[in-house]
DSSP file (Angstrom, degrees, kcal/mol; ACC not computed):
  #  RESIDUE AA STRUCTURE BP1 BP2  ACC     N-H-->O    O-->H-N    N-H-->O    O-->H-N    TCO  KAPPA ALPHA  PHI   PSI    X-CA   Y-CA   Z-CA
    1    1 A X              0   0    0      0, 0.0     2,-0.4     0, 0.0     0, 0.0   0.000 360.0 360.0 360.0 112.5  -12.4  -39.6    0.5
    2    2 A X        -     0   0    0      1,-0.0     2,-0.8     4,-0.0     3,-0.1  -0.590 360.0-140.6 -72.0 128.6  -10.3  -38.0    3.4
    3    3 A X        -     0   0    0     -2,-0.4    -1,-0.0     1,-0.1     0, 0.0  -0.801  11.6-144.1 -69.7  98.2   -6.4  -37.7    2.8
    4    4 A X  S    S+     0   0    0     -2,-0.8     2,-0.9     1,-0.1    -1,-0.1   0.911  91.0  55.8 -25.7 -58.9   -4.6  -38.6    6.3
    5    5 A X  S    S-     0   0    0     -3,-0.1     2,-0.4     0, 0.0    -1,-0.1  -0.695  77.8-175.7-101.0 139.5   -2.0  -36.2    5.8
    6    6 A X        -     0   0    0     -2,-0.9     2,-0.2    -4,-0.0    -2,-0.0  -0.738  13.8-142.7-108.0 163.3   -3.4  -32.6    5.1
    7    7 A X        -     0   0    0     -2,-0.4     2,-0.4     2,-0.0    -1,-0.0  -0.371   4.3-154.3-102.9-167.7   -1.4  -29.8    4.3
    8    8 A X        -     0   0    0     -2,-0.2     2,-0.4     2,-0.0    -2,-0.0  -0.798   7.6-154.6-177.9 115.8   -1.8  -26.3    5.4
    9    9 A X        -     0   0    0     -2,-0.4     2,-0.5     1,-0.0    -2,-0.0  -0.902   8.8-164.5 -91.6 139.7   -0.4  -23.5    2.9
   10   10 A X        -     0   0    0     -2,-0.4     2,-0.3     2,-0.0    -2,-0.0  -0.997   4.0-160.4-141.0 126.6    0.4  -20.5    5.2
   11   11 A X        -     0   0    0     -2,-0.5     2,-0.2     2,-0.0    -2,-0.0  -0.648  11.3-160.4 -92.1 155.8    0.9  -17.1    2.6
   12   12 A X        -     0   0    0     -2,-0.3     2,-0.5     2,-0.0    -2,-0.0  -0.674   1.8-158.4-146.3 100.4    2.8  -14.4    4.6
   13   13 A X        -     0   0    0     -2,-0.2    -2,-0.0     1,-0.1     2,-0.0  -0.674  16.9-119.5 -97.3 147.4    2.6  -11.2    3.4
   14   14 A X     >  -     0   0    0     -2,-0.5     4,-1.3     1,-0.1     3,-0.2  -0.288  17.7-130.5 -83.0 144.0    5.0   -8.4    4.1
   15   15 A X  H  > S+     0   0    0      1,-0.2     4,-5.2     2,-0.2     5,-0.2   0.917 111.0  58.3 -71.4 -36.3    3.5   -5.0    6.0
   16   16 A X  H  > S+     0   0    0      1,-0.2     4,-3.0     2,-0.2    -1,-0.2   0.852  96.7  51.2 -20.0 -79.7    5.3   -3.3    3.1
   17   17 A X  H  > S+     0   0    0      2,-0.2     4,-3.1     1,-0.2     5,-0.3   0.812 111.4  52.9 -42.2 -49.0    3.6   -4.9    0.4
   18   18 A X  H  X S+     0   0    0     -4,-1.3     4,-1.5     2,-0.2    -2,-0.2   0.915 107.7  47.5 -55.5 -46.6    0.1   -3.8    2.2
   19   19 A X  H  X S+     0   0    0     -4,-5.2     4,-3.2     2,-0.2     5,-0.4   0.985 111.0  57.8 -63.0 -51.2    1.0    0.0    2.6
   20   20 A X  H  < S+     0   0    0     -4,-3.0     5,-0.5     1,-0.3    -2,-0.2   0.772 110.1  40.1 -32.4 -46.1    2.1   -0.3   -1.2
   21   21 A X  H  X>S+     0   0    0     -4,-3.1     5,-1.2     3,-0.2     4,-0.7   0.860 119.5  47.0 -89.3 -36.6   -1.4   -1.6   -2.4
   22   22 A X  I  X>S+     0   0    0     -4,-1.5     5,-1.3    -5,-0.3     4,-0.6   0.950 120.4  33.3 -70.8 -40.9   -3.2    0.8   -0.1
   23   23 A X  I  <5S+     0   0    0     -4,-3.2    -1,-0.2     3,-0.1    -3,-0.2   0.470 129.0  38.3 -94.1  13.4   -1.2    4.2   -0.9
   24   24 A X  I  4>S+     0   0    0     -5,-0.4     5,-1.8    -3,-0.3    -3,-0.2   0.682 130.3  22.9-116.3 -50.4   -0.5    3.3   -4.5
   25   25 A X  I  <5S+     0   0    0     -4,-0.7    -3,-0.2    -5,-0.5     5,-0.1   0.941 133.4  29.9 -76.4 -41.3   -4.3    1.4   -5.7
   26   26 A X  I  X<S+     0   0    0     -5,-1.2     4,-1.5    -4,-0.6    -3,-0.1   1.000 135.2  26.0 -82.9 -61.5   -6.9    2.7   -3.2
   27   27 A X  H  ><S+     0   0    0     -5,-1.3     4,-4.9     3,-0.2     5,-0.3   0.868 126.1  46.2 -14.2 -85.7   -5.2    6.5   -2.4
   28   28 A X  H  >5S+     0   0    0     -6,-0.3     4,-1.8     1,-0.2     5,-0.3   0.959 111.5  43.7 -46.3 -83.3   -3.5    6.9   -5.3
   29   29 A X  H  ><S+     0   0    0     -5,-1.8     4,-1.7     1,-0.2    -2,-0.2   0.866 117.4  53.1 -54.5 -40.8   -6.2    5.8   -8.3
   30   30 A X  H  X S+     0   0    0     -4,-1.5     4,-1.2     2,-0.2    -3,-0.2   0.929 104.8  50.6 -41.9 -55.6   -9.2    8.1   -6.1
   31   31 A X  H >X S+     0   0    0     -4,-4.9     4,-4.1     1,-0.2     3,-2.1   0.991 112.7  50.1 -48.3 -66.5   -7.3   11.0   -5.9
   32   32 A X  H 3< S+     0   0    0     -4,-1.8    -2,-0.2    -5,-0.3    -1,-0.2   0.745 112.6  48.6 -29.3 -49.3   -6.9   10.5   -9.9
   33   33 A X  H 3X S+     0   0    0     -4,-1.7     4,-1.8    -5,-0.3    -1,-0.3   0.722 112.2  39.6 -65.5 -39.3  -10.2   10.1  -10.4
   34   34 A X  H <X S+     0   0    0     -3,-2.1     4,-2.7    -4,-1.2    -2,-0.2   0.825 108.6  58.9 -85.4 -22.2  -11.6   12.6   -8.8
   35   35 A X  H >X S+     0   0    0     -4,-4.1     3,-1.9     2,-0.2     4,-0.6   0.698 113.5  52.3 -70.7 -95.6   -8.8   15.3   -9.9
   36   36 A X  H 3> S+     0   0    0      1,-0.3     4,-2.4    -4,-0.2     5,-0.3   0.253 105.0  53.8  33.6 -93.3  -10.2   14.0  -13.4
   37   37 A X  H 3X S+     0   0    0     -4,-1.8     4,-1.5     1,-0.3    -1,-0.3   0.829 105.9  46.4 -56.7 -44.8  -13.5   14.5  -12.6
   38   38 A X  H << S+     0   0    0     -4,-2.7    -1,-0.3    -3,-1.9    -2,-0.2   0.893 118.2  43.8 -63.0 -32.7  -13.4   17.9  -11.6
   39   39 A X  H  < S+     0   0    0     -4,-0.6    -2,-0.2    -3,-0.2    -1,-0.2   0.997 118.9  35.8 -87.8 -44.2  -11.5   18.9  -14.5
   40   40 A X  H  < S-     0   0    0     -4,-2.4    -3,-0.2     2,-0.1    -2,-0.1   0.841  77.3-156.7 -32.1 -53.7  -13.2   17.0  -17.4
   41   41 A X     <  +     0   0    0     -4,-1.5     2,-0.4    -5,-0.3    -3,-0.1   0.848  62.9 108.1  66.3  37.1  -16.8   17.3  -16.1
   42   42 A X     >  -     0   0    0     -5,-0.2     4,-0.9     1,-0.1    -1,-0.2  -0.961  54.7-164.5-141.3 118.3  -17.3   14.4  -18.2
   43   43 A X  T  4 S+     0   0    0     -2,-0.4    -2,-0.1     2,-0.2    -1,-0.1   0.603  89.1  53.1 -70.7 -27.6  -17.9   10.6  -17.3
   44   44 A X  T  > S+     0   0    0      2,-0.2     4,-1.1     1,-0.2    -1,-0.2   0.643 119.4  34.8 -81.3 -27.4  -17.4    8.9  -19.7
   45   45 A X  H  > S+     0   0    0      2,-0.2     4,-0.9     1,-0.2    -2,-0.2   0.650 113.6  62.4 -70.9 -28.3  -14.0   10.4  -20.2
   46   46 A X  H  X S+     0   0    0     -4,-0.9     4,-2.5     3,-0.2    -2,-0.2   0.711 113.4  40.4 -84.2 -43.8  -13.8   10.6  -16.1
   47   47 A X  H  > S+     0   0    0      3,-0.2     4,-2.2     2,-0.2    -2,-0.2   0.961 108.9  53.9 -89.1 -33.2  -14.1    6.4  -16.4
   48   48 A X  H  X S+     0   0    0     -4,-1.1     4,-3.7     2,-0.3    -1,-0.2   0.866 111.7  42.0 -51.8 -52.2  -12.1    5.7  -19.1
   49   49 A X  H  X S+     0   0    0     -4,-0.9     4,-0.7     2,-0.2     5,-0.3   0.948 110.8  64.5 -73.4 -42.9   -8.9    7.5  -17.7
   50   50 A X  H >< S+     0   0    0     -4,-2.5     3,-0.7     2,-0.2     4,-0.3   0.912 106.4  42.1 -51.2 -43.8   -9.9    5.9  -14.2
   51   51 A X  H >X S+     0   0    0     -4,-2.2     4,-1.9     1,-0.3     3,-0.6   0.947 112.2  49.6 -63.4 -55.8   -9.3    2.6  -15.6
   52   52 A X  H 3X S+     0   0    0     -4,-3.7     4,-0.8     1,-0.2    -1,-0.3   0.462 115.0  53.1 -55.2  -7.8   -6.0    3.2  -17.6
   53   53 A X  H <X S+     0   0    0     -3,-0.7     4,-2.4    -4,-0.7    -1,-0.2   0.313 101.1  48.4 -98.9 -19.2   -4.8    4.8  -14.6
   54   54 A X  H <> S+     0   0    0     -3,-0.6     4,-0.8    -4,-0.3    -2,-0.2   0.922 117.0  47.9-101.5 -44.3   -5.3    2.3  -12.0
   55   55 A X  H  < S+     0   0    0     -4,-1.9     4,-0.5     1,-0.2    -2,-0.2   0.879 121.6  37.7 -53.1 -41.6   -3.6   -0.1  -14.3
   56   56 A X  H  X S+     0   0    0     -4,-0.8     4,-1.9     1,-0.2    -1,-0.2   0.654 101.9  65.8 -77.4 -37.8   -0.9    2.4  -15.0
   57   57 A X  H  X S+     0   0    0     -4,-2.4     4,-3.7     1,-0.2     3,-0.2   0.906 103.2  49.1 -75.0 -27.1   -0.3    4.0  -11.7
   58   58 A X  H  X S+     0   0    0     -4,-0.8     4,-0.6     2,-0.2    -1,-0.2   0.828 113.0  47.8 -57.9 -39.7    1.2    0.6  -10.0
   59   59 A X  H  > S+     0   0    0     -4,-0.5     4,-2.0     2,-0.2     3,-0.3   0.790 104.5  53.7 -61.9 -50.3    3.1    0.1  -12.5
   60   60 A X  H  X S+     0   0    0     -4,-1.9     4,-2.3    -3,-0.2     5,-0.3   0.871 115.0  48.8 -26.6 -76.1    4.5    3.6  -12.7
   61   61 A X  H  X S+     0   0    0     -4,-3.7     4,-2.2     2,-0.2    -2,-0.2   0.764 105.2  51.7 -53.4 -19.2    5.4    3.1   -8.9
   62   62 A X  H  X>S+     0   0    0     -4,-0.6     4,-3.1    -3,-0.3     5,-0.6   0.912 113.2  46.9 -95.0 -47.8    6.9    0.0   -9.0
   63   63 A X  H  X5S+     0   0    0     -4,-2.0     4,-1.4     1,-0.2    -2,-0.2   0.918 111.5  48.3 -57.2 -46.2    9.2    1.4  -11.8
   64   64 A X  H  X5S+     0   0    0     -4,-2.3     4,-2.0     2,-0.2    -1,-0.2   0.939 111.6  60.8 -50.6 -52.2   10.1    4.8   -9.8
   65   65 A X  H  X5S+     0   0    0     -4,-2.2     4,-0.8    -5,-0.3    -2,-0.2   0.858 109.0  34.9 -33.4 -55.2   10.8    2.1   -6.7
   66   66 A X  H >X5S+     0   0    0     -4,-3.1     4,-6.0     2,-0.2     3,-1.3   0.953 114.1  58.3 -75.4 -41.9   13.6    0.1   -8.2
   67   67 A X  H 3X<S+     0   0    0     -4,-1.4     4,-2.3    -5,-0.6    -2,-0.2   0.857 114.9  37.6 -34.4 -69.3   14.9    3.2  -10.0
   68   68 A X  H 3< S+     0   0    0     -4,-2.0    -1,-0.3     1,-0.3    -2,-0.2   0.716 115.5  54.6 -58.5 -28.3   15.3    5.0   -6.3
   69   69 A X  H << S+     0   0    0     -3,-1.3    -1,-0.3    -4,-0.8    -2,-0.2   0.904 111.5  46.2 -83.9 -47.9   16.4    1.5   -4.7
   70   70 A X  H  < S+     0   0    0     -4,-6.0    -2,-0.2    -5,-0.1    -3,-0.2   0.925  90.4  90.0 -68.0 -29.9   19.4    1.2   -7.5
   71   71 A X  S  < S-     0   0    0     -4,-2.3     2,-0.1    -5,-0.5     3,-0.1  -0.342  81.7-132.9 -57.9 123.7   20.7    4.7   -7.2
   72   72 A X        -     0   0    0      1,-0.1     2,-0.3     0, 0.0    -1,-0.0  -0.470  27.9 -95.9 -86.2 178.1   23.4    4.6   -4.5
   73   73 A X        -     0   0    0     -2,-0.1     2,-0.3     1,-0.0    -1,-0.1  -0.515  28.9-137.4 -99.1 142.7   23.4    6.9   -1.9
   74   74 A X        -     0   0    0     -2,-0.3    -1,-0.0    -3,-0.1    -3,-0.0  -0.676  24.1-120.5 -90.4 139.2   25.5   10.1   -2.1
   75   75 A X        -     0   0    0     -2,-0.3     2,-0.5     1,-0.1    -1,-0.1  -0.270  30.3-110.3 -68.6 159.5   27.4   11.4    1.3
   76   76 A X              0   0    0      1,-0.2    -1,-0.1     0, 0.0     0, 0.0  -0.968 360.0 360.0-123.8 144.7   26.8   14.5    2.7
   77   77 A X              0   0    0     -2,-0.5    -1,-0.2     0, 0.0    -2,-0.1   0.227 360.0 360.0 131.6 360.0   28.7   16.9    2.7
């Protein structure tokens, strides 16, 4: 059964938001993972910590973000 009137959802996400998930999830959790791995030399330990960490580090950013957004800004000079 067709509905006459359709709808159309249009999502719009902010460029912002994009850089955020790229330098914080992709960037961010690899490096971590690999400094890990070189220093553990262990995988299972190497996977474990990758996972708590990609949960952690976003979280961790978002909270360092507002902090730095509520602090007003000091003149110089």
């Amino acid at each position: 059964m067709l509905r006459p009137n359709r709808e159309i959802i249009i999502v719009v996400v902010p460029a912002f938001i994009i850089r955020e998930f790229i330098a914080v999830d992709l960037v961010g959790s690899t490096a971590l993972y690999y400094g890990v791995k070189l220093m553990l030399k262990k995988l299972l330990y190497t996977d474990a910590i990758a996972m708590i960490s990609s949960i952690l580090l976003p979280i961790l950013y978002k909270k360092i973000a507002r902090r730095l957004a509520a602090r007003p800004l000091s003149p110089l000079g």
